[in-house]
C-alpha distance (Angstrom), angle and dihedral (degrees) to the residues before:
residue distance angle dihedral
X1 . . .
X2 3.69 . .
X3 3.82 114.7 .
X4 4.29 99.1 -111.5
X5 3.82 127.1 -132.4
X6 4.68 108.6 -104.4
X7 3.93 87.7 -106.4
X8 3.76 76.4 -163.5
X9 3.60 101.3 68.4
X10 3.66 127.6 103.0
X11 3.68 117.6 -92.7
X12 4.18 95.6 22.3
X13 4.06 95.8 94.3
X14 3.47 130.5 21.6
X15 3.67 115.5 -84.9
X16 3.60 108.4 -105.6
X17 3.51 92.5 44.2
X18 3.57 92.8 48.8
X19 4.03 89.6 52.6
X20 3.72 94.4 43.6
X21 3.99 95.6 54.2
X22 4.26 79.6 48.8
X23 3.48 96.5 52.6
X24 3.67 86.4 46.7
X25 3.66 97.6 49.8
X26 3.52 93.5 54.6
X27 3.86 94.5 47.0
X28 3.30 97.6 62.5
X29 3.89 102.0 21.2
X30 4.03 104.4 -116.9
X31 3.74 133.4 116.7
X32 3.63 122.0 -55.3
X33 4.31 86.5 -122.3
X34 3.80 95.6 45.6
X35 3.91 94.5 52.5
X36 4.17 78.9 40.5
X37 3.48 95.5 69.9
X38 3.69 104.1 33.5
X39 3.61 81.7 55.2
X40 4.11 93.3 58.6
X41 3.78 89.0 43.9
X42 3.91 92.8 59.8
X43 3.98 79.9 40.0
X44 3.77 85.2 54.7
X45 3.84 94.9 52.6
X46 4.14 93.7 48.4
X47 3.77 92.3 57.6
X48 4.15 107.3 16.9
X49 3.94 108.0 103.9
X50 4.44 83.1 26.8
X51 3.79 97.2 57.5
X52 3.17 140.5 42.3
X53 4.15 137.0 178.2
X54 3.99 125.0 -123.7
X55 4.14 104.5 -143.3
X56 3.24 118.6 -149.4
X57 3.99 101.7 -97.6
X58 3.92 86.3 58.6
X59 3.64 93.4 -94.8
X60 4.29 124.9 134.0
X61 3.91 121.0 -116.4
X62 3.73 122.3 -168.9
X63 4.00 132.2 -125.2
X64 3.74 94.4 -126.1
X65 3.46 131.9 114.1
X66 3.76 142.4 177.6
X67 3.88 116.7 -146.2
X68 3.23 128.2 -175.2
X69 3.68 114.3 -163.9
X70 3.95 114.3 -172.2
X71 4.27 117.0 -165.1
X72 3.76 134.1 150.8
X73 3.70 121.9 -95.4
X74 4.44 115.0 -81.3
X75 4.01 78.3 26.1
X76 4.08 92.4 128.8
X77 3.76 100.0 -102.3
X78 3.51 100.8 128.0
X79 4.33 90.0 46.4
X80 3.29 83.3 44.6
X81 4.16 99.9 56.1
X82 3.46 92.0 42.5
X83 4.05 89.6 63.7
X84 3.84 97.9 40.6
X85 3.58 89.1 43.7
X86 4.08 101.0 37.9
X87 4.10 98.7 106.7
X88 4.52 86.1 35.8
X89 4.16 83.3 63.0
X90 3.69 89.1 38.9
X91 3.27 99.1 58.0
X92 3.87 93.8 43.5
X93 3.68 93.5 52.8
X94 3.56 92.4 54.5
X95 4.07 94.7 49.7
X96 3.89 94.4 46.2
X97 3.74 90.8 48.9
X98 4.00 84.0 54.1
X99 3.64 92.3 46.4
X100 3.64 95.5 56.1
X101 3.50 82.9 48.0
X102 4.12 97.4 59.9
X103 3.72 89.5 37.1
X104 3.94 93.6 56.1
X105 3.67 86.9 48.8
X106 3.72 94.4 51.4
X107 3.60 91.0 48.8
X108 4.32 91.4 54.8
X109 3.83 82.9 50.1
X110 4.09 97.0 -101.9
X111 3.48 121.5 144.2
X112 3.12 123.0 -90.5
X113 3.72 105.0 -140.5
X114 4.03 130.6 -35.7
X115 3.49 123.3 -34.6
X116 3.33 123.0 -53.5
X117 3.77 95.6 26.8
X118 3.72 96.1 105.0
X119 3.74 97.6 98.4
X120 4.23 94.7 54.9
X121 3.80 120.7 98.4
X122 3.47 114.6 -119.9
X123 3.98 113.9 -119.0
X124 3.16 148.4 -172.1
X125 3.46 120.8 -141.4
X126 4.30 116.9 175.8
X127 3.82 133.7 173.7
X128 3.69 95.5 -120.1
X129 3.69 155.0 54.6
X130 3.42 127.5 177.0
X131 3.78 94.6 -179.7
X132 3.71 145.1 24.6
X133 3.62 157.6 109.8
X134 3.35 135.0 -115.1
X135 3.21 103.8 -91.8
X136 4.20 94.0 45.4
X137 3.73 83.6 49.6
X138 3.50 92.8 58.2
X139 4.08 96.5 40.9
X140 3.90 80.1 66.0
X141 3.93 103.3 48.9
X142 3.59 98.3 38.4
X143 3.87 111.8 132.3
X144 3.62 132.4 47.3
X145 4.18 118.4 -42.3
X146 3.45 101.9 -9.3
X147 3.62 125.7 156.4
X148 3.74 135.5 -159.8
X149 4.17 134.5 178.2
X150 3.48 117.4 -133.6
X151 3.85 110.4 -166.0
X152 3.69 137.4 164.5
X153 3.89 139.8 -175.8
X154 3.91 85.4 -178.5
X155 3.79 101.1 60.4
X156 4.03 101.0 175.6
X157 3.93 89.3 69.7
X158 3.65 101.9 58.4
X159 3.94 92.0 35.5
X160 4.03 85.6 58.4
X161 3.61 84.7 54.8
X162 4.16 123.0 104.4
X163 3.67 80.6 -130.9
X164 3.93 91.4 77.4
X165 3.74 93.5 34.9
X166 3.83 130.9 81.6
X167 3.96 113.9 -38.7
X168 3.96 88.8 3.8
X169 3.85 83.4 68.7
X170 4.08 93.5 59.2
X171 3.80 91.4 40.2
X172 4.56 83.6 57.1
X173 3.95 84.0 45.3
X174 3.53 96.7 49.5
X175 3.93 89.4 45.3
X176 3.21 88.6 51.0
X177 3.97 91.9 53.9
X178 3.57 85.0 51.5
X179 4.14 91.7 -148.0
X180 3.96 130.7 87.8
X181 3.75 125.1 50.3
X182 3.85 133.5 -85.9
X183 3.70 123.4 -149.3
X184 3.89 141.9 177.9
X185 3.59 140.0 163.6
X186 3.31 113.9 -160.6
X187 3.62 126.0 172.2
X188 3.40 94.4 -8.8
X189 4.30 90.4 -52.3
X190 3.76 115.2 118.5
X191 3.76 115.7 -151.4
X192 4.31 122.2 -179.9
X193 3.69 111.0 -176.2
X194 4.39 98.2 -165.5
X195 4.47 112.8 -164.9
X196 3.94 89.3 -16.0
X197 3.85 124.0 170.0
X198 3.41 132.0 -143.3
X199 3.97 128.0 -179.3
X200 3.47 122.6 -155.8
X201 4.04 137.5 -156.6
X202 3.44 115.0 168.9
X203 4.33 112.0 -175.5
X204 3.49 110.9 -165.4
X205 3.43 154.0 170.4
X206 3.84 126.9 -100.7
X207 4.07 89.6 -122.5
X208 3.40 97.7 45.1
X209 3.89 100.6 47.8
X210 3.60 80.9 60.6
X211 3.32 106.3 41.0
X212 3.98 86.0 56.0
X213 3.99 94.0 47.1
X214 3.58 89.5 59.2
X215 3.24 102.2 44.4
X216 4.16 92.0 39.7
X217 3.73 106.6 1.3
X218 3.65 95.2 100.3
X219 4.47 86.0 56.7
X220 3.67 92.5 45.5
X221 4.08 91.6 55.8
X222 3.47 96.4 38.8
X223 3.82 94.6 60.2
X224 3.70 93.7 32.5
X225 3.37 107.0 -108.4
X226 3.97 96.0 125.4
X227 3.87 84.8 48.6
X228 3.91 92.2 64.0
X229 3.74 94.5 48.3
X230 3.94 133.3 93.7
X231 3.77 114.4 -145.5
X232 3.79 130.9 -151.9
X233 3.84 122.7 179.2
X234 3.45 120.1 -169.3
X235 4.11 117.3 -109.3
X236 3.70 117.7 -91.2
X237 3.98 85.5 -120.6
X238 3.53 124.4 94.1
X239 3.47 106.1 -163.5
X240 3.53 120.2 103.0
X241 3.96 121.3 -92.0
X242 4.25 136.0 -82.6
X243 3.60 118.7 -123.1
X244 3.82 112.5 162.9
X245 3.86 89.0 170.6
X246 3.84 107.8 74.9
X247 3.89 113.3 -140.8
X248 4.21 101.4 -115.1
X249 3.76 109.9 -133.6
X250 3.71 128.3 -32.8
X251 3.68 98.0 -35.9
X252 4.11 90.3 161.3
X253 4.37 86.6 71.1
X254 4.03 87.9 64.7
X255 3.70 86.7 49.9
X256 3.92 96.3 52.1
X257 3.36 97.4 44.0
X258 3.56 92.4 57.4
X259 3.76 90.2 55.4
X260 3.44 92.0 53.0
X261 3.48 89.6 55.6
X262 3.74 102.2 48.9
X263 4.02 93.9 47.4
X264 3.90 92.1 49.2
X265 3.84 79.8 53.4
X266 3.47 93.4 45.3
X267 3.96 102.4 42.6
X268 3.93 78.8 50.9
X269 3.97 95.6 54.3
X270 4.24 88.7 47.9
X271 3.21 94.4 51.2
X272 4.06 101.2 48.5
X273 3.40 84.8 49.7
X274 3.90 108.4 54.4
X275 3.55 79.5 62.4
X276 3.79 102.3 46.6
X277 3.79 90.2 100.2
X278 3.91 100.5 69.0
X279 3.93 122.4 70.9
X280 3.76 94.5 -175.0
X281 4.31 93.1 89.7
X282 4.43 93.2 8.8
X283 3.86 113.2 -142.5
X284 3.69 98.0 -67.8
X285 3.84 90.5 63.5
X286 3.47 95.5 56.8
X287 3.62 97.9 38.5
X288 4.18 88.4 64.7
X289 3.47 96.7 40.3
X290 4.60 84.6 56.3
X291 3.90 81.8 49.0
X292 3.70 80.8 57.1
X293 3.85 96.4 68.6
X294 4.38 92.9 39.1
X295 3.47 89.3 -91.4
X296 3.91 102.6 -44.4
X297 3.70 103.4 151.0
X298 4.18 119.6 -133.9
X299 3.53 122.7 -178.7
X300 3.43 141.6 -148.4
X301 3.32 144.1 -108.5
X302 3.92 94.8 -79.7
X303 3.71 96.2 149.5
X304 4.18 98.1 32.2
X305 4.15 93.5 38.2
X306 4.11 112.6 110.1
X307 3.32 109.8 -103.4
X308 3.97 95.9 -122.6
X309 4.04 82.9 76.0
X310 3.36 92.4 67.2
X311 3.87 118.0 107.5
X312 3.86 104.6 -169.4
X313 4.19 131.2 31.3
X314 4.02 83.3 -130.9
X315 4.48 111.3 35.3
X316 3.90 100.7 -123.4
X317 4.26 118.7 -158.2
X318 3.82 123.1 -164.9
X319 3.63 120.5 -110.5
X320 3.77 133.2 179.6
X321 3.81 112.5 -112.1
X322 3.96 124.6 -143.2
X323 3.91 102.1 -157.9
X324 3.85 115.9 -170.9
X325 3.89 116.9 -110.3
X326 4.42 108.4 -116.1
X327 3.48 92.3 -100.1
X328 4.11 93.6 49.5
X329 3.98 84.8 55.0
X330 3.67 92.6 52.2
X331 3.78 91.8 45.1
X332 3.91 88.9 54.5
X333 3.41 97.0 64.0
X334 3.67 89.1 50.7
X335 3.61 97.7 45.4
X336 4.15 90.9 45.3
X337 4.21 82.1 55.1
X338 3.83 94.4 51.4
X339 3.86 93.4 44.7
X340 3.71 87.7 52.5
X341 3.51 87.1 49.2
X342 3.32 103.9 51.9
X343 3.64 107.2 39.5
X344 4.04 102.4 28.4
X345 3.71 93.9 95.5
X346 3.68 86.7 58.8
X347 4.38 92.8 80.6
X348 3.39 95.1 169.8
X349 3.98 84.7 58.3
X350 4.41 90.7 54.4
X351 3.63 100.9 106.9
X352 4.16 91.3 50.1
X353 3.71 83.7 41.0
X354 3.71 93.7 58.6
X355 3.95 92.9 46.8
X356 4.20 100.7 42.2
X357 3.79 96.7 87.6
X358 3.55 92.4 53.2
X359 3.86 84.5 51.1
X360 3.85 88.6 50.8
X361 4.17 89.5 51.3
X362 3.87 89.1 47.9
X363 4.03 93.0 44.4
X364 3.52 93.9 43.2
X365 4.00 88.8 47.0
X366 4.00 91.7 53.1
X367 3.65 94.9 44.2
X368 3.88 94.4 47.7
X369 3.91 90.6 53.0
X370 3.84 90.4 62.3
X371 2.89 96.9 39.6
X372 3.94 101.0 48.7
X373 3.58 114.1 -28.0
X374 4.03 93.5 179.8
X375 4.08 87.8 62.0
X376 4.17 119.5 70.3
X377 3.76 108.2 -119.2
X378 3.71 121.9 -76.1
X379 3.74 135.7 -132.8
X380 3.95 88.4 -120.7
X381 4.30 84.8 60.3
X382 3.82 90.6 40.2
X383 3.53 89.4 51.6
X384 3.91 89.3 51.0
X385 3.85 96.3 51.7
X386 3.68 86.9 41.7
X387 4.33 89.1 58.3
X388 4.21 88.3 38.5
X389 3.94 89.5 55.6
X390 4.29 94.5 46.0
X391 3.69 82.3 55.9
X392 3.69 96.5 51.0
X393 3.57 89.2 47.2
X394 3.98 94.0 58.0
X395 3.93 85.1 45.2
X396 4.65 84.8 47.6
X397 4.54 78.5 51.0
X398 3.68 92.0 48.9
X399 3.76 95.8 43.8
X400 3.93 100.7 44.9
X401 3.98 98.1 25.1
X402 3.96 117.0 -174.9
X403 3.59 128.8 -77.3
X404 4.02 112.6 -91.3
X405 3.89 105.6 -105.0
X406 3.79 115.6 -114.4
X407 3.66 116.9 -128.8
X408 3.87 118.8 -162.6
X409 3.62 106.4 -134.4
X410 3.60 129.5 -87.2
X411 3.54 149.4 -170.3
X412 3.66 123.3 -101.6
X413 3.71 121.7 -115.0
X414 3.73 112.8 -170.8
X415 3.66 119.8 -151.1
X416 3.80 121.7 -153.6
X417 3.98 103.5 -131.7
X418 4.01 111.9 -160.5
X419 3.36 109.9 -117.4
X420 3.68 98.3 -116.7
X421 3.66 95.8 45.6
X422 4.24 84.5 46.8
X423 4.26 82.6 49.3
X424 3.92 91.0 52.8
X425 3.71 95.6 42.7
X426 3.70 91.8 53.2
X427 4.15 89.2 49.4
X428 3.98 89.2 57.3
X429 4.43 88.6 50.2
X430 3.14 93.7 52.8
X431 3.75 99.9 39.9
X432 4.03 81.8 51.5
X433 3.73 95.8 54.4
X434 3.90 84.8 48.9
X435 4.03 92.0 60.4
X436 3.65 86.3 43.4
X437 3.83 96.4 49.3
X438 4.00 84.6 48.2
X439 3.73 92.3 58.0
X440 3.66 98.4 44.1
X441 3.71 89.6 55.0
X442 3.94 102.0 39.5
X443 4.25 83.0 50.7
X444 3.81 88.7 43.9
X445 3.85 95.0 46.1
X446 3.89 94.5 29.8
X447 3.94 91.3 -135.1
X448 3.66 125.5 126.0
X449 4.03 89.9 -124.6
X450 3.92 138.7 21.5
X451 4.21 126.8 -162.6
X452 3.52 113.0 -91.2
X453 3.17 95.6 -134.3
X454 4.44 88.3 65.6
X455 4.07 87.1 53.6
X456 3.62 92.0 53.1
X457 4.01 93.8 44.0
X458 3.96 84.8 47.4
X459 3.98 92.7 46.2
X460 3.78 99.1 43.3
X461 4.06 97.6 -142.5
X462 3.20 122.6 154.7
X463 3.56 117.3 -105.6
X464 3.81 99.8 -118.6
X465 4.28 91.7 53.4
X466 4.06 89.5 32.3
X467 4.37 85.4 69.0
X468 3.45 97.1 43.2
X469 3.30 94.9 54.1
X470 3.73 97.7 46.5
X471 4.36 85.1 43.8
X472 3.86 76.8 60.8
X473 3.93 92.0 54.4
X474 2.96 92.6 37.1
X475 3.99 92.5 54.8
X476 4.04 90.3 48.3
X477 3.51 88.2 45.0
X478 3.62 94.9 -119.5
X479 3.49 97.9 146.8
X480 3.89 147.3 22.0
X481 3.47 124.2 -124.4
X482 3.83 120.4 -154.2
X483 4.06 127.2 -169.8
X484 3.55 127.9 -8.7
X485 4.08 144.4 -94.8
X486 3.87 102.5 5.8
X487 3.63 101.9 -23.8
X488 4.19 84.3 65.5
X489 3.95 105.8 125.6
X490 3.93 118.2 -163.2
X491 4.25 127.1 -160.3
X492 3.75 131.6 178.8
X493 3.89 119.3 -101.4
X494 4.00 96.9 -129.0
X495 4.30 93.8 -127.8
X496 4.19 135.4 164.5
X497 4.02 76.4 -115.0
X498 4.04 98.8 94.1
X499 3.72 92.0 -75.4
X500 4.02 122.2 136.5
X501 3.68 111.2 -92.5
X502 3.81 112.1 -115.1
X503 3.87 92.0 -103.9
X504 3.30 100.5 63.6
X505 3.73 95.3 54.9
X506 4.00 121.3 90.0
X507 3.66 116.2 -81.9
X508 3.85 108.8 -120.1
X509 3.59 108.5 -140.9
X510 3.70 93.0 22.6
């Protein structure tokens, strides 16, 4: 696997973004790059369905994203879901408790809005589900553009679901596309979902990821559903997370009022455009009469209307689009070469390949509209999503590793080894496995160097072969050696000679 850019480094993602997924982290005691992308997912579902990104050729990418983020049980992915997703639950609280509202007054025989508002259905439109099937999944996006989130801290019940088996898989890929049209009849009810959105988090459990990828993992890639999704899996350490850089203030307010903002937006959008199809009231009509109700969408006739009313062959809704500044488009092209680059030797890896730089577009799209939604997005955010989707991609190798190579057997041909020759090859293992034991430990502990006498605990060398293979480091200058007796420190000299490149060592400081 590919050594992965610090995500958490100053400089790699915009600032406030960068702070938020800190301030996360430390709330609910997980890794900076797991609360990182559960924080673009509930990103995702304030603007996906409201914004859309303009790629280079001309063509439209959506704001949605499916994440799955894989962690151990008593990890902190329930604490964690109930930060990221505080002002999500906030906002639906407040629209059912208006909903009940209308519906109690159209049951007394009020009104339910203005005049002319007695023929619309009142709905109920929220930001999230936590659970569904197929079928209830499509009872709530049926219409013309409307988007849904569907996000989980308890991953085994919505993986049980049809919805993430056979056809329910195409109907999440096609949501995800966010073009085409999805149809049912069931039980004699006809439901069309036209250009709807769906984004998806999915927190699970180490057992049952796996469980469900051998029971349907082979489905999933086939028909590219695997291919559109970012993974994140937990770190093998337990202990709880490194911040040197203290979060100022409370920088999680900013980030919930800006999700707010986007679903009010959003709700706003849907609801306009489940009644673009008539011309008898016009958008503006319907848009009051929704206000009406505190925002609790209703829809129209779409299916039962005549079809004189309609104003278009194909219904059209308005969404905001994110185009990329000049030098952004340039720096696509570049960024799509180095990708291929990088991870096309990796052919087991293709199909997520073939999807990541429409993951960087989307990424890049969501992050902009936080960050400045007014402004087109910038090579600087580009080059953010660009870093966030290598490191899903080295999460994608670790989660569906290569197939074992079969060997056709063979006869053995031993070689005699001199003894000296056998003595110096043995020197340069073990003064490998004491770089490697240095880097696991510096990554692990984030510090720059670790006691000598830790790697050589960790490694389990005897003493005797432990110092000749550090005199050999020491001889290719492959390390530094600080101090003396047990207070001696050792660090690897960055080199063209198979050592780690400065960047991907911790930032000191940072």
């Amino acid at each position: 696997m590919l050594q992965q850019f610090n995500l958490q480094s100053p400089g790699v993602l915009p600032d406030p973004i960068r702070e938020w997924a800190i301030a996360l982290a430390i709330k609910s005691g997980v890794s900076f790059e797991f609360a990182l992308m559960t924080l673009l997912s509930a990103m995702a579902s304030a603007v996906c369905g409201l914004k859309v990104v303009e790629r280079p050729d001309g063509g439209i990418e959506q704001t949605s994203l499916i994440v799955f983020a894989q962690a151990p049980p008593a990890y902190g992915k329930t604490r964690l879901y109930k930060h990221v997703f505080k002002a999500h639950q906030a906002m639906d609280v407040k629209r059912l408790t208006a909903f009940i509202a209308a519906t109690s007054r159209v049951r007394k025989g009020g009104s339910r809005g203005s005049a002319g508002s007695d023929d619309l259905e009142l709905r109920l439109r929220l930001t999230m589900l936590q659970d569904t099937s197929k079928f209830g999944l499509l009872e709530v996006i049926h219409g013309i553009g409307e988007s849904v989130s569907l996000s989980t801290h308890e991953g085994n019940l919505i993986l049980n679901s049809n919805l993430f088996r056979n056809d329910g898989l195409e109907m999440a890929t096609t949501l995800w596309d966010g073009e085409g049209t999805i149809q049912t009849n069931r039980r004699g009810k006809v439901m069309v979902a036209m250009k709807a959105t769906a984004n998806i988090l999915v927190m699970v459990q180490d057992d049952v990821r796996e469980a469900y990828c051998k029971k349907h993992g082979e489905h999933a890639r086939s028909i590219g559903f695997f291919s559109r999704t970012l993974f994140v899996n937990a770190p093998a350490w337990r202990n709880a997370p490194f911040y040197p850089v203290p979060v100022q203030g409370d920088c999680l307010a900013d980030y919930y009022d800006r999700v707010q903002t986007f679903l009010s937006r959003k709700f706003d959008r849907m609801e306009r455009a489940s009644l673009q199809p008539t011309s008898t009231q016009g958008p503006e009509a319907g848009a009051d009469d929704l206000n009406a109700v505190d925002g609790c969408g209703s829809e129209a006739g779409v299916y039962e209307q005549d079809s004189a009313e309609f104003t278009a062959d194909e219904p059209t809704f308005d969404q905001e689009v994110l185009a990329l500044t000049p030098e952004a488009a340039n720096l696509y092209f570049e960024l799509q070469q180095e990708m291929q680059r990088n991870w096309s030797g990796h052919l087991y890896m293709q199909d997520a390949l073939d999807r990541a730089m429409q993951n960087v577009l989307r990424i890049a799209g969501i992050m902009q509209a936080f960050v400045d939604d007014r402004a087109p997005v910038s090579a600087a955010v580009l080059n953010a999503a660009y870093h966030v989707v290598d490191f899903c991609l080295g999460q994608f190798s670790a989660v569906f590793p290569p197939e074992p190579i079969k060997f056709a057997p063979c006869k053995l041909i031993r070689i005699k080894i001199p003894p000296q020759q056998r003595a110096a090859q043995r020197v340069r293992e073990d003064a490998q496995a004491i770089v490697d034991g240095v880097c696991a430990l510096c990554q692990l502990r984030k510090e720059a160097d670790v006691p000598v006498s830790d790697v050589r605990e960790r490694l389990g060398i005897y003493p005797l072969r432990f110092r000749a293979g550090l005199a050999l480091l020491e001889d290719e200058a492959r390390v530094l050696l600080t101090g003396k007796g047990r207070e001696m420190r050792i660090s690897i000299v960055p080199s063209n000679t198979g050592n780690p490149a400065p960047h991907n060592w911790p930032e000191v400081g940072h």
